[in-house]
VEXDRENPA-289005 format. One line per 5 residues: number of its first residue (from 0); for each residue x, y, z of C-alpha. Coordinates in nm, 3 decimals. Example, Ala and Ser with C-alpha at 12.3 -4.5 7.8 and 13.67 -1.06 7.14 Angstrom:
2
0	1.230:-0.450:0.780 ~ 1.367:-0.106:0.714
***
This chain:
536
0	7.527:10.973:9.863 ~ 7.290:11.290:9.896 ~ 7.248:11.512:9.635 ~ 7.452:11.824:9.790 ~ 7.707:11.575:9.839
5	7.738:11.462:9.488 ~ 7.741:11.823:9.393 ~ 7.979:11.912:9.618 ~ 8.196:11.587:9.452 ~ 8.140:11.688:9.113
10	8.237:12.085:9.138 ~ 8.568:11.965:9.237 ~ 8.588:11.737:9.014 ~ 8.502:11.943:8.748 ~ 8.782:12.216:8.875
15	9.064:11.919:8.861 ~ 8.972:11.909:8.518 ~ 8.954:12.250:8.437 ~ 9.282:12.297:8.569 ~ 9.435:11.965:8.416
20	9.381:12.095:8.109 ~ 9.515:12.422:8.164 ~ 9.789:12.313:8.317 ~ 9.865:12.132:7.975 ~ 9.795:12.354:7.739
25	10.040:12.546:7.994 ~ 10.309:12.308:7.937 ~ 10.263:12.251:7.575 ~ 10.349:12.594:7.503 ~ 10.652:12.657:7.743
30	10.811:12.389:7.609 ~ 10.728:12.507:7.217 ~ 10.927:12.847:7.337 ~ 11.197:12.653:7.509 ~ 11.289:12.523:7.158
35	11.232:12.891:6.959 ~ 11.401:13.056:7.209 ~ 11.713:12.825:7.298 ~ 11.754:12.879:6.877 ~ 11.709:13.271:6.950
40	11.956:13.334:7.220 ~ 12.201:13.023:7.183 ~ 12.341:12.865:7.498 ~ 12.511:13.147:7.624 ~ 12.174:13.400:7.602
45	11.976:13.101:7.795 ~ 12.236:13.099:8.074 ~ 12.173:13.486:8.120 ~ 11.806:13.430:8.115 ~ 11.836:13.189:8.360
50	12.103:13.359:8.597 ~ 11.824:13.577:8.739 ~ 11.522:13.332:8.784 ~ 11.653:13.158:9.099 ~ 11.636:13.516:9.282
55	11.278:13.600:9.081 ~ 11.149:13.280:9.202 ~ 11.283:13.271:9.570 ~ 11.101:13.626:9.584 ~ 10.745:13.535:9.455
60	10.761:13.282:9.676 ~ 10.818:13.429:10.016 ~ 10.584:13.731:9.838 ~ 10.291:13.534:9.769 ~ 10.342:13.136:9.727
65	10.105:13.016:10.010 ~ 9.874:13.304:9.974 ~ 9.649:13.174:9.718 ~ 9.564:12.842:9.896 ~ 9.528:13.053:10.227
70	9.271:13.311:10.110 ~ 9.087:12.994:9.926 ~ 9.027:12.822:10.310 ~ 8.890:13.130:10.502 ~ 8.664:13.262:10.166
75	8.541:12.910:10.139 ~ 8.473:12.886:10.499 ~ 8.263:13.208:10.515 ~ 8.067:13.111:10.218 ~ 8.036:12.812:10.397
80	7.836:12.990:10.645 ~ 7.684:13.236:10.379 ~ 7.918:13.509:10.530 ~ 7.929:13.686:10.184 ~ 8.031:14.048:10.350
85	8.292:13.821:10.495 ~ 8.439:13.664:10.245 ~ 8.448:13.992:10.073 ~ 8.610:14.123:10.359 ~ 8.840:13.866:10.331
90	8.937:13.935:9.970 ~ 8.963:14.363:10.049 ~ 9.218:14.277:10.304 ~ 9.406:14.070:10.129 ~ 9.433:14.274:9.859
95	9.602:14.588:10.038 ~ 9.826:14.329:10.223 ~ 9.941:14.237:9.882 ~ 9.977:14.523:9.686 ~ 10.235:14.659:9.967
100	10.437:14.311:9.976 ~ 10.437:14.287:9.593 ~ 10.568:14.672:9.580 ~ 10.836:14.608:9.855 ~ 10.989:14.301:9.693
105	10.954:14.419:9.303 ~ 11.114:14.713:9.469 ~ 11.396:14.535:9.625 ~ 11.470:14.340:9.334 ~ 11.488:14.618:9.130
110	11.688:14.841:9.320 ~ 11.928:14.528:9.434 ~ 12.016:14.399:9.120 ~ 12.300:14.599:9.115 ~ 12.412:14.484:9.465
115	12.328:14.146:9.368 ~ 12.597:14.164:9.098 ~ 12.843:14.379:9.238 ~ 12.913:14.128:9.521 ~ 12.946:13.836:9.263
120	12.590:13.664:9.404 ~ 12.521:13.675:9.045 ~ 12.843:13.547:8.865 ~ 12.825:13.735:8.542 ~ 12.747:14.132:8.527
125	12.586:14.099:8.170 ~ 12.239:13.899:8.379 ~ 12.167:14.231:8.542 ~ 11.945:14.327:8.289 ~ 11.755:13.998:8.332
130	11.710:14.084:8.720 ~ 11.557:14.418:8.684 ~ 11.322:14.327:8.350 ~ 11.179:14.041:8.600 ~ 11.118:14.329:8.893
135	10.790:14.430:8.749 ~ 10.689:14.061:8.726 ~ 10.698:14.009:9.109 ~ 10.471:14.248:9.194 ~ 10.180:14.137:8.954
140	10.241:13.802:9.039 ~ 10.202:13.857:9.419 ~ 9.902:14.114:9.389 ~ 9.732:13.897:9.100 ~ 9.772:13.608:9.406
145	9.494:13.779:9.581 ~ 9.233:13.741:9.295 ~ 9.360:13.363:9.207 ~ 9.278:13.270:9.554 ~ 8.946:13.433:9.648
150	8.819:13.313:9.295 ~ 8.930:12.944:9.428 ~ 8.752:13.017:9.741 ~ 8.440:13.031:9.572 ~ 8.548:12.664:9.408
155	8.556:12.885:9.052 ~ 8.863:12.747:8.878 ~ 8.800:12.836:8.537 ~ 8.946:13.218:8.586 ~ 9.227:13.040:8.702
160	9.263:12.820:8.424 ~ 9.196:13.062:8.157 ~ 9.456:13.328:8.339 ~ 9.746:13.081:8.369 ~ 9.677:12.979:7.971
165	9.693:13.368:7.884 ~ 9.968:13.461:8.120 ~ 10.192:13.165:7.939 ~ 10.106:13.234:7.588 ~ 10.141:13.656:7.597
170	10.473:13.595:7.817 ~ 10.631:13.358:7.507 ~ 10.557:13.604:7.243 ~ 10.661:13.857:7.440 ~ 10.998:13.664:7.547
175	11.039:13.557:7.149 ~ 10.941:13.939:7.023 ~ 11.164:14.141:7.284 ~ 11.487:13.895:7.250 ~ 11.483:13.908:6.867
180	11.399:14.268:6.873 ~ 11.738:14.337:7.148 ~ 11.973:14.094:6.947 ~ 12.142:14.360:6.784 ~ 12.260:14.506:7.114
185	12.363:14.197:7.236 ~ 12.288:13.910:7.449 ~ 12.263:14.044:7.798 ~ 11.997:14.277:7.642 ~ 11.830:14.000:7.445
190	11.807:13.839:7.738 ~ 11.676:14.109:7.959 ~ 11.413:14.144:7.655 ~ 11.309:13.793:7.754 ~ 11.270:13.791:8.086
195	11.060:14.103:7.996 ~ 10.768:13.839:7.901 ~ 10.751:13.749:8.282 ~ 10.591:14.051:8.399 ~ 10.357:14.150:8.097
200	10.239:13.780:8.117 ~ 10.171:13.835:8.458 ~ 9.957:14.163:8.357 ~ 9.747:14.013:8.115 ~ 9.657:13.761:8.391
205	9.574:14.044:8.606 ~ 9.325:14.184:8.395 ~ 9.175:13.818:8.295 ~ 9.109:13.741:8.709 ~ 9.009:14.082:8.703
210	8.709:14.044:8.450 ~ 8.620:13.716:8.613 ~ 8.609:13.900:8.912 ~ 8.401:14.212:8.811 ~ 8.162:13.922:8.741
215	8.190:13.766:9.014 ~ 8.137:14.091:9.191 ~ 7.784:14.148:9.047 ~ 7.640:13.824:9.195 ~ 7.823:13.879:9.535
220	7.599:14.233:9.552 ~ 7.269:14.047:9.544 ~ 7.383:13.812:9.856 ~ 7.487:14.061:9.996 ~ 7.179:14.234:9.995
225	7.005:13.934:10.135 ~ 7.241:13.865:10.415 ~ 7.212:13.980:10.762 ~ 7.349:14.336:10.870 ~ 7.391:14.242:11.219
230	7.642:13.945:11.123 ~ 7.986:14.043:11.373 ~ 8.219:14.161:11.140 ~ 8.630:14.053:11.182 ~ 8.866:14.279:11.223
235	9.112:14.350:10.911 ~ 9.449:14.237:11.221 ~ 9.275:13.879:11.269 ~ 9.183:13.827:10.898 ~ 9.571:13.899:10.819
240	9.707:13.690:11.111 ~ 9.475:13.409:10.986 ~ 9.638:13.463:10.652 ~ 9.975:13.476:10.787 ~ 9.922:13.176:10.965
245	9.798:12.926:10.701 ~ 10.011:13.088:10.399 ~ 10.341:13.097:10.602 ~ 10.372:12.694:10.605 ~ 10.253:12.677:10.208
250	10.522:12.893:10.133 ~ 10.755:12.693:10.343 ~ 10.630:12.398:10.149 ~ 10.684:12.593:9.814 ~ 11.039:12.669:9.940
255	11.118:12.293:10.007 ~ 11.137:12.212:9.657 ~ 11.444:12.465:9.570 ~ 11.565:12.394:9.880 ~ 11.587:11.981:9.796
260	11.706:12.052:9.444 ~ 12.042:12.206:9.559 ~ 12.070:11.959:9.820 ~ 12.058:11.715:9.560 ~ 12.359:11.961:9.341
265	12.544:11.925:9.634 ~ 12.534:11.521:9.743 ~ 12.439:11.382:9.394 ~ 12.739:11.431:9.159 ~ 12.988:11.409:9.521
270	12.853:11.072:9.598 ~ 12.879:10.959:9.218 ~ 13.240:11.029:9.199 ~ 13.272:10.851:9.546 ~ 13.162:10.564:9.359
275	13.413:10.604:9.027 ~ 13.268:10.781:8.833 ~ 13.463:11.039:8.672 ~ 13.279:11.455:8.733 ~ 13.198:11.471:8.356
280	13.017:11.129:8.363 ~ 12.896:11.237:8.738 ~ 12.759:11.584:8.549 ~ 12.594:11.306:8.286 ~ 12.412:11.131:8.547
285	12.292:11.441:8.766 ~ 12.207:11.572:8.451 ~ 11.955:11.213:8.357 ~ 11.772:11.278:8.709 ~ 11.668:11.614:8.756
290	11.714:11.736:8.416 ~ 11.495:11.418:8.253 ~ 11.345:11.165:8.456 ~ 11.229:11.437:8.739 ~ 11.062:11.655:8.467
295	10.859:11.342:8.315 ~ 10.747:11.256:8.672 ~ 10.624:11.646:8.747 ~ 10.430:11.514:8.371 ~ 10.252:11.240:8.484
300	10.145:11.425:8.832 ~ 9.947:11.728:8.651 ~ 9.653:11.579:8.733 ~ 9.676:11.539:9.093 ~ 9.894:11.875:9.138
305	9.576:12.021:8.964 ~ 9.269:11.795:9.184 ~ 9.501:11.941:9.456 ~ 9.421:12.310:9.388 ~ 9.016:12.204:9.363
310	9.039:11.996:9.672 ~ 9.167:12.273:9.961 ~ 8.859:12.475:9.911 ~ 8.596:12.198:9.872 ~ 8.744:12.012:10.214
315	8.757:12.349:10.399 ~ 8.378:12.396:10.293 ~ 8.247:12.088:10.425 ~ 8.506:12.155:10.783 ~ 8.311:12.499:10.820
320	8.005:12.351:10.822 ~ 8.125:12.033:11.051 ~ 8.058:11.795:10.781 ~ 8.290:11.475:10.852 ~ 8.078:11.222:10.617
325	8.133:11.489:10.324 ~ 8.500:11.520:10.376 ~ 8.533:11.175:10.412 ~ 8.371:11.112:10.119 ~ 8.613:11.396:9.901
330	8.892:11.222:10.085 ~ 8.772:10.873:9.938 ~ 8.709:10.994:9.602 ~ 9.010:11.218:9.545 ~ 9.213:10.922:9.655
335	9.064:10.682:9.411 ~ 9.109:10.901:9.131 ~ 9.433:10.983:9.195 ~ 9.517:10.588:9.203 ~ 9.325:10.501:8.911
340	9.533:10.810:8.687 ~ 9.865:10.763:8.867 ~ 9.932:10.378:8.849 ~ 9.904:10.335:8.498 ~ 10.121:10.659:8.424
345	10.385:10.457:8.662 ~ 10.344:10.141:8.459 ~ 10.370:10.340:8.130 ~ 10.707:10.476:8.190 ~ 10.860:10.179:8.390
350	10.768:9.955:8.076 ~ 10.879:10.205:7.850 ~ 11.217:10.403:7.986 ~ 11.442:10.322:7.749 ~ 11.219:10.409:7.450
355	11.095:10.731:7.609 ~ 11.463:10.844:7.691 ~ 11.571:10.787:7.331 ~ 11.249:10.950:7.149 ~ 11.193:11.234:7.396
360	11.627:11.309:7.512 ~ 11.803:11.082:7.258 ~ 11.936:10.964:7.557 ~ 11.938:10.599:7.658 ~ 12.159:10.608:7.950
365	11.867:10.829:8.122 ~ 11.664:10.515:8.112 ~ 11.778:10.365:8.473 ~ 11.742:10.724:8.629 ~ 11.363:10.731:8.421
370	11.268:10.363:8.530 ~ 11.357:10.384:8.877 ~ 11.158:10.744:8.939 ~ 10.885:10.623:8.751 ~ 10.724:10.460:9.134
375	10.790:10.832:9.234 ~ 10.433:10.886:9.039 ~ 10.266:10.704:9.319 ~ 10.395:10.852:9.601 ~ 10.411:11.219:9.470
380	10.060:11.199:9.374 ~ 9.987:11.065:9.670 ~ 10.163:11.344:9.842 ~ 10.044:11.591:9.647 ~ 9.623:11.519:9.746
385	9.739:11.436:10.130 ~ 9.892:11.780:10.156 ~ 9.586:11.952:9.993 ~ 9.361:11.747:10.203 ~ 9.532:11.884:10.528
390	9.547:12.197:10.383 ~ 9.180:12.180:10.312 ~ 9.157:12.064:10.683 ~ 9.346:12.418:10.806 ~ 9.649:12.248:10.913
395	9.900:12.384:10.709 ~ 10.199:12.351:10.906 ~ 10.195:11.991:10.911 ~ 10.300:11.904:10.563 ~ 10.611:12.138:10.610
400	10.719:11.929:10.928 ~ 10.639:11.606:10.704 ~ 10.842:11.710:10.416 ~ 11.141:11.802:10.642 ~ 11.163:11.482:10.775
405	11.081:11.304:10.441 ~ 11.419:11.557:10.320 ~ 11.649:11.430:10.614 ~ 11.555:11.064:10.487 ~ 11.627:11.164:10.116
410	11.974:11.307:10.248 ~ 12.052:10.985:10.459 ~ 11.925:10.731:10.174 ~ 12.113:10.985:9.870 ~ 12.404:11.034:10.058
415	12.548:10.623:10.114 ~ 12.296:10.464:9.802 ~ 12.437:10.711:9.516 ~ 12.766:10.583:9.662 ~ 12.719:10.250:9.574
420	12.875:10.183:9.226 ~ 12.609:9.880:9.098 ~ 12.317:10.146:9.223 ~ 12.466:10.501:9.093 ~ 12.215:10.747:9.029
425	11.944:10.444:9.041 ~ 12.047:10.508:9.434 ~ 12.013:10.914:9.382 ~ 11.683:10.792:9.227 ~ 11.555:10.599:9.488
430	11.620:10.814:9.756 ~ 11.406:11.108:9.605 ~ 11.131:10.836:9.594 ~ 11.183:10.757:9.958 ~ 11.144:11.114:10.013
435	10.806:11.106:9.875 ~ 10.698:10.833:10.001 ~ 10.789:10.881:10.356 ~ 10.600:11.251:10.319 ~ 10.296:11.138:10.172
440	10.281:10.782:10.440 ~ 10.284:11.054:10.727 ~ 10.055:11.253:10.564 ~ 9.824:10.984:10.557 ~ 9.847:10.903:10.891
445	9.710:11.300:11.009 ~ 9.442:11.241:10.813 ~ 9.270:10.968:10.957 ~ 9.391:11.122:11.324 ~ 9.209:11.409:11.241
450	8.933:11.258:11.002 ~ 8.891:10.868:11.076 ~ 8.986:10.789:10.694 ~ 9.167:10.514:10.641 ~ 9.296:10.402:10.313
455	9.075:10.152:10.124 ~ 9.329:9.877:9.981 ~ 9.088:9.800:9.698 ~ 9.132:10.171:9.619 ~ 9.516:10.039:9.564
460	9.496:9.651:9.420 ~ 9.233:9.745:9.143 ~ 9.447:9.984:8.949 ~ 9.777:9.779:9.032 ~ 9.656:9.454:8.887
465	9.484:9.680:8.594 ~ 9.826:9.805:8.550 ~ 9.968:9.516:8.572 ~ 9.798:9.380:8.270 ~ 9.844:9.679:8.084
470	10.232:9.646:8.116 ~ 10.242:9.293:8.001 ~ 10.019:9.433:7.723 ~ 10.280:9.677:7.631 ~ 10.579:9.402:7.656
475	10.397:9.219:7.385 ~ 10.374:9.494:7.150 ~ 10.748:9.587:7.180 ~ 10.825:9.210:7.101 ~ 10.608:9.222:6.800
480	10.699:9.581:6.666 ~ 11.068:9.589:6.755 ~ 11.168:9.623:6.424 ~ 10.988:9.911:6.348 ~ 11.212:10.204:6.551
485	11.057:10.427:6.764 ~ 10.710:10.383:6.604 ~ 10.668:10.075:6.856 ~ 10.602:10.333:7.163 ~ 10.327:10.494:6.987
490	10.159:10.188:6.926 ~ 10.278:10.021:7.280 ~ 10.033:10.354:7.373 ~ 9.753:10.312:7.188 ~ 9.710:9.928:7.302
495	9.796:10.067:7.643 ~ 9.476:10.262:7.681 ~ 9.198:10.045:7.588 ~ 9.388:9.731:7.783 ~ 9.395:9.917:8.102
500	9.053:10.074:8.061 ~ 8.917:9.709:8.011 ~ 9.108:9.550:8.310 ~ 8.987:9.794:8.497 ~ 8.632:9.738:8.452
505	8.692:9.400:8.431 ~ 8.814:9.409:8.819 ~ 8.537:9.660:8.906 ~ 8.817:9.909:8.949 ~ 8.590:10.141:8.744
510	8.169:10.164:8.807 ~ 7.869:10.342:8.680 ~ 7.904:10.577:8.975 ~ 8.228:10.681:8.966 ~ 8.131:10.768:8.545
515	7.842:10.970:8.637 ~ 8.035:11.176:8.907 ~ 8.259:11.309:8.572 ~ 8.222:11.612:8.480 ~ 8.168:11.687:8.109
520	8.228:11.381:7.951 ~ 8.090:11.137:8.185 ~ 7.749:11.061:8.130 ~ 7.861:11.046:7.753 ~ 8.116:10.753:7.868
525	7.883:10.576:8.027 ~ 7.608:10.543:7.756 ~ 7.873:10.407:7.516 ~ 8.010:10.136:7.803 ~ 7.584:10.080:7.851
530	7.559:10.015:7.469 ~ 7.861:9.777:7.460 ~ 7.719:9.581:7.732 ~ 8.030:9.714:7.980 ~ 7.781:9.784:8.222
535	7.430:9.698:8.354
***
């Protein structure tokens, strides 16, 4: 491997991290102000709160959901080709584009919440104030969109990091502040005081990208200094046709998720009934699957979601430049990582369902639901790197069409397995694992059309049999610590960790290379494993 390869390797490498981390500190604190503020506003005030997100959502989405990832390939592509005015360019354009979408749909929300509630789309009256307090948040979400991406571009993900950590943390004390402070007036205000935190989170990660930015800036004005003045210069229509053209398929992808999720509310608790059960304990089970095991499977897949992000801008660098052995190389890498994090995550919670769904839900009968969408770990995360890859690769579109035939499985499969009374929601549960599966198989299959990679299956036995080990490991300690509650998990984890790690080496799953390509704390790790004799 050269050295601008391994450079290459390790920046994005270094960004999966960055955002890994983020991306938990992100979800440590959202659910810390899901528990303060379910005690603020009581069942009722959540329901409010929640009445108006479906419509906030749907509208940053079409507004700016594919943007990001599109303004990250064409800025990484002219840096590519040290095209700094360029990429600039790119970034100027993008900007104006957005600050007129972001006004016209923060506008539209605004000014159709009342519409939106006097034709009963939004069942109760009292969420109106919810729908115009998230207005403002739409349009500094879709102009702050141009910033996150061009950052990206430049395979920076710290600002990105750092502004999703401060968006989170200002919008939860402004949620918890504003709904106490409104409580007296009632709960539709309270709850309009809530969804308040939206759009000054949102703000404060504004100004963060913008700082990052201004720095950013500096540096930019000394290459382009350097750079050549007679370098053709593209025209603001093509840059936003290019834009429109990779970001309209990423927001299609975004919209695939909502778009699955009520196709599941509509088949799931049907089919169930079909199949005797009664609609409360159909509600019950629905409730198990998308409400718990889908939410500890979104969990375990931060890492890729995040190596994802990192990956688009790093693959569409070495494309610009016509480097196949370099994205080959990402390709083989990202891959490996992703197995080597994902299978023992999916061995973790199969082994430990039942455990996890009484110490995290204090509900045991999520277990089957948990167990089953546990393998979903594999595929989504296998999904998640294909689709960034081809992203990466400027072919956007073809994860949509992937993921709408992966859907009309998941429909098929959902529709006559949920129906089955021995397979209840395990059937639900295994058709939403089909449907990533099937999406992240076809992915696979573009990329070595359009790359020559194909899948190394010692990328794939490695981890398994590492994993494998590590779940008889944790089998062993549940036998021996049974008796001792839910204090067996914790310790079923901590003998997880060092068993797998071990296998692993022991298989050659894990080598000095792939140690010293880790950002951070890599070279560290591999001077301990030299000093225990782990490695040569």
């Amino acid at each position: 491997m050269s050295a601008d390869s391994k450079a290459s390797n390790s920046k994005f490498l270094k960004g999966t991290l960055i955002l890994t981390a983020s991306s938990i500190v992100v979800k440590v604190i959202g659910s810390l102000n899901w528990i303060i503020l379910s005690r603020v506003l009581g069942g009722e005030g959540i329901g409010l709160y929640q009445m108006g997100f479906p419509i906030y959502l749907m509208a940053i989405t079409v507004s700016s959901a594919g943007v990001p990832v599109a303004i990250s390939i064409i800025t990484s592509e002219k840096l590519a080709n040290k095209d700094y005015r360029g990429a600039k360019r790119v970034f100027n354009v993008s900007l104006r584009v957005l600050l007129l979408t972001g006004l016209l749909f923060s506008s539209s929300l605004f000014f159709g919440a009342d519409w939106l509630v006097n034709n009963h789309i939004i069942r109760d009256s009292r969420a109106y104030y919810s729908i115009i307090a998230l207005a403002p948040a739409v349009f500094f979400v879709t102009f702050l969109a141009s910033f996150r991406g061009y950052l990206q571009g430049w395979q920076i993900m710290t600002p990105t990091a750092v502004s999703e950590i401060v968006e989170q943390l200002t919008r939860v004390i402004t949620m918890l502040v504003f709904a106490d402070l409104f409580m007296p007036y009632g709960l539709a205000f309270a709850a309009g005081g809530a969804s308040m935190g939206a759009g000054v989170g949102a703000f404060c990660a504004l100004l963060v990208l913008m700082w990052f930015y201004r720095r950013l800036k500096q540096r930019l004005q000394k290459e382009m200094a350097e750079q050549d003045d007679s370098a053709p210069v593209e025209s603001a229509g093509h840059i936003i046709k290019r834009l429109l053209k990779l970001a309209l398929p990423v927001s299609l992808t975004s919209l695939m998720l909502p778009i699955g999720a009520n196709l599941d509310l509509l088949i799931v608790p049907q089919r169930l009934e079909a199949a005797g059960f009664n609609i409360h304990h159909a509600t019950e089970l629905f409730g198990y699957l998308t409400g718990m095991a889908v939410p500890l499977v979104n969990l375990a897949t931060i890492f890729t979601a995040a190596m994802t992000i990192s990956l688009v801008p790093s693959i569409s660098e070495s494309r610009a430049v016509g480097s196949f052995d370099a994205i080959r190389d990402k390709i083989r890498i990202a891959f490996r990582v992703a197995m080597i994090i994902t299978f023992p995550c999916f061995m973790g919670l199969y082994c430990l369902a039942e455990k996890v769904a009484a110490l995290v839900y204090n509900a045991t009968g999520a277990a089957p639901a948990i167990q089953t969408m546990s393998i979903g770990i594999l595929f989504l995360g296998m999904h998640q790197i294909s689709t960034g890859i081809l992203q990466g690769l400027g072919r956007t579109a073809i994860p949509v069409i992937n993921m709408i035939i992966a859907c009309i499985v998941k429909i098929v499969m959902s529709w006559y397995l949920t129906a089955v009374p021995e397979l209840g929601i395990r059937g639900a549960s295994m058709a939403t694992v089909a449907d990533f599966a099937v999406a992240a198989i076809i992915n696979m299959g573009f990329i070595y059309k359009l790359t020559g990679y194909s899948f190394s299956v010692g990328s794939i036995i490695r981890p398994c049999f590492a994993s494998c080990v590590m779940g008889a490991a944790i089998y062993g300690v549940l036998m021996l610590t049974e008796s001792m509650g839910m204090w067996c998990v914790l310790f079923a984890m901590a003998v997880a960790v060092p068993v797998y790690a071990l296998a692993l080496l022991a298989c050659g799953g894990l080598n000095k290379e792939d140690l010293d390509n880790v950002p951070f704390v890599g070279r560290r790790l591999l001077a301990v494993g030299q000093r225990f004799g782990l490695f040569k």
